[in-house]
N, C-alpha and C positions, 0 to 999 in steps of 0.2 A: 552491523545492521544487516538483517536477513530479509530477502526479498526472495518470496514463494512464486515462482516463473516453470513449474513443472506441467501445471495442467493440460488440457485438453483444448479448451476452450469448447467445447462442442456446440453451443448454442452461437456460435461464430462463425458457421462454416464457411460463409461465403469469403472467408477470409483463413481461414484455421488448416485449411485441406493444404496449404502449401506452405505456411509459416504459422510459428506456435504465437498463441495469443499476446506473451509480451512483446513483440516486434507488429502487432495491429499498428498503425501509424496514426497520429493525431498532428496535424499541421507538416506532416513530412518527417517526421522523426516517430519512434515506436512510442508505445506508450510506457513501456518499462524505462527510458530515457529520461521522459517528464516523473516519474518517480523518484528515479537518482536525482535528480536534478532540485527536485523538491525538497531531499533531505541533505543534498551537499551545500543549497541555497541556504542553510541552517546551521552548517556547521559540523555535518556527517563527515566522515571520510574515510570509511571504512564498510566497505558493502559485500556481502556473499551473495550472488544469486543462485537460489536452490533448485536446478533445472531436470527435466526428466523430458518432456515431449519435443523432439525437432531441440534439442538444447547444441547441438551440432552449432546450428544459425545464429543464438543466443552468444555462443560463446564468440564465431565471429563478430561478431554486430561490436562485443566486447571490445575483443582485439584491433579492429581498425578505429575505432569513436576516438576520438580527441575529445581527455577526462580534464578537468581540470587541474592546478597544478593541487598534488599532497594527496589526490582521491584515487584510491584503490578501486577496481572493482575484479571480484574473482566470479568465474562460473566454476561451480561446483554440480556432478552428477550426481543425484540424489535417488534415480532410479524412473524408468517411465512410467508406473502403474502406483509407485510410493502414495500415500493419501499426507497433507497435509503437518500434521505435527509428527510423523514417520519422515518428513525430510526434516524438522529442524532438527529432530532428536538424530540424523545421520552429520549432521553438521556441527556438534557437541565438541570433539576434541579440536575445533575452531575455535571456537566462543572462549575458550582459554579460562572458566570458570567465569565467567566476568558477567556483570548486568548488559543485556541489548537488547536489540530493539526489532522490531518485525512487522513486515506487511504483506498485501500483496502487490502484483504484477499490474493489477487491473484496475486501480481505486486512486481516483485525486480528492484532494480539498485542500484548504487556505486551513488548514492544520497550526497550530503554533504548537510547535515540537520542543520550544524551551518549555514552555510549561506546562505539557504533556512530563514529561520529564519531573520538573518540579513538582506536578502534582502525584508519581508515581513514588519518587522519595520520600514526600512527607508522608504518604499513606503505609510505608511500611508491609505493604502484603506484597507477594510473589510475582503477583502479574496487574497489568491493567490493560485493558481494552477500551479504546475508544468505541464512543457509539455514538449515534447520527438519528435522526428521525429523517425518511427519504420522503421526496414527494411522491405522493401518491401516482400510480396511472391516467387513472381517472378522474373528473370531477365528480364531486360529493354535492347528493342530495338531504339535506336538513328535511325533517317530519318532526311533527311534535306529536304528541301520543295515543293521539284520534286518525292516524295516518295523514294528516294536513301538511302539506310543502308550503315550509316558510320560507325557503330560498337554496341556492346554487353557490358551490365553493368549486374554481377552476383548480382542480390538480393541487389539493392544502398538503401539507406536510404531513405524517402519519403521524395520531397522536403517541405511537408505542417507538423503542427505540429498541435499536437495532445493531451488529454488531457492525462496525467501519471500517475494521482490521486498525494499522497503527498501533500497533501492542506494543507494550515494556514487559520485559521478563527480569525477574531476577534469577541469576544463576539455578535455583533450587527449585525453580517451575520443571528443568529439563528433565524430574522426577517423575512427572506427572507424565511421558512420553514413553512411548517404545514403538516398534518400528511400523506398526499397524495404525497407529492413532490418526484419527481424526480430530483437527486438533480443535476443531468448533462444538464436537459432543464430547466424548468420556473427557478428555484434559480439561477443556473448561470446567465442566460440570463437577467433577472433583476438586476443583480446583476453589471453584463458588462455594462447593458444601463443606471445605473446610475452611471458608472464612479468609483465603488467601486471591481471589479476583475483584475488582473494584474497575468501576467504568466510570470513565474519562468523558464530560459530556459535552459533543462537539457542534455547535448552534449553527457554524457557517456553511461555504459549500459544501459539498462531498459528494460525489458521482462514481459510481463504479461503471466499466466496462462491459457488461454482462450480452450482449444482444449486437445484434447490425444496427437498430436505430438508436441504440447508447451510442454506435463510435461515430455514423453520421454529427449527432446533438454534439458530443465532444470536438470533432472537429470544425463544426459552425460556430461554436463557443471560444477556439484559440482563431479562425479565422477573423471574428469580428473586433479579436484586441480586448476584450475582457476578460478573457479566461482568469478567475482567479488565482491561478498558482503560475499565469504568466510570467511575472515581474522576477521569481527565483528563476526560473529556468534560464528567461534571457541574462543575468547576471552571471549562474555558471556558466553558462556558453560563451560571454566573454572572457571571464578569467581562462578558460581552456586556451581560447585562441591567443589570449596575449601569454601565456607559457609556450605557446610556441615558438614566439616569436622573444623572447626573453626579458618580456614588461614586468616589472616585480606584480606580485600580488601580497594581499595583506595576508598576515600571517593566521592560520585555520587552530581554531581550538579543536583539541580531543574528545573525540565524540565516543560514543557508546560504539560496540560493535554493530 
């Protein structure tokens, strides 16, 4: 499981100037935590974070967290200025040829990663991308075609969809990279035109990180006990604490990398 933690965050600063954007905190813990957390709650246990800016602090934050019991997490340097699929393609002699799995730093949702999965095996192509329809900024004005307002939509969903991150690769997508890639243009788009990308369509929450009033919303959202991807997170966070303590836990199936 690769988790993209290199960026900038730039649109973050009020937060970014002293720590890189996957250690932004949502209810006290960083937001890259609630990602692990998301995909260990599932049955992950195998995670590389592919780090370049402030990855110094990343790797600590690593090294002291109490994981839960069987869950790996390595930081791996991928370079500061690297662009996006120029770090999974430096992570390649990791992935051991094998099918895994990829997101980013920034982006929650109530995901079901089993069949995310199930649906990337039956379809047989290289990759798949989830995708997401976000709510819009703004509310929407309705016209009908004399310029007449038939009515007001607060903040609808867009009707076009978008990518979510949440990827499945198979081994043979790593073709599609080399060290420059960006891995949302030339990879995908090669990737589409040869008939080997296919999107996963994901109807529930999904929030990305992108802004100071995204991590405000995200942090009033686990403060008020709804957060959607709550319920995995506090579950890994106890099997952690009871490994410490030497409570058995149930035994973790093999996950993708």
């Amino acid at each position: 499981m690769v988790i993209l933690c290199g960026g900038r965050g730039t649109r973050l600063q009020e937060h970014t100037r002293e720590i890189p954007k996957p250690l932004v905190e949502i209810g006290a813990m960083p937001i890259v935590w609630h990602v692990i957390q998301l995909y260990a709650g599932q049955g992950f246990d195998r995670f590389l974070l592919a780090t370049g800016y402030k990855g110094h602090l990343i790797e600590r934050f690593v090294a002291q967290e109490r994981w839960p019991a069987g869950v790996q997490v390595r930081c791996v340097d991928t370079g500061l200025d690297t662009p996006t699929g120029g770090r999974i393609e430096k992570l390649a002699p990791l992935l051991a040829g094998a099918r895994f799995c990829a997101t980013y730093a920034d982006g929650l949702a109530d995901i079901d990663l089993c069949a995310l999965l199930a649906f990337h095996a039956e379809h047989g192509a290289l990759a798949t991308m989830t995708v997401v329809r976000p709510q819009l900024q703004f509310g929407v004005t309705d016209l009908d075609g004399d310029g007449r307002v038939t009515g007001f939509r607060e903040k609808p969903r867009s009707e076009h969809w978008i990518n979510g991150g949440f990827f499945c690769f198979d081994a043979g997508a790593l073709d599609y990279l080399d060290a420059d890639s960006v891995l949302e243009r030339a990879p995908l788009e090669r990737l589409a035109g040869d008939g080997q990308l296919r999107a996963h369509r994901h109807e529930g929450f999904w929030e990305c990180m992108d802004t100071y009033k995204d991590a405000v919303a995200l942090n009033d959202l686990w403060a008020s006990g709804r957060a959607p991807w709550r319920a995995g997170a506090q579950a890994t966070r106890r099997r952690a604490r009871n490994s410490d303590t030497g409570s058995r836990t149930p035994r973790r199936r093999r996950s993708p990398a």
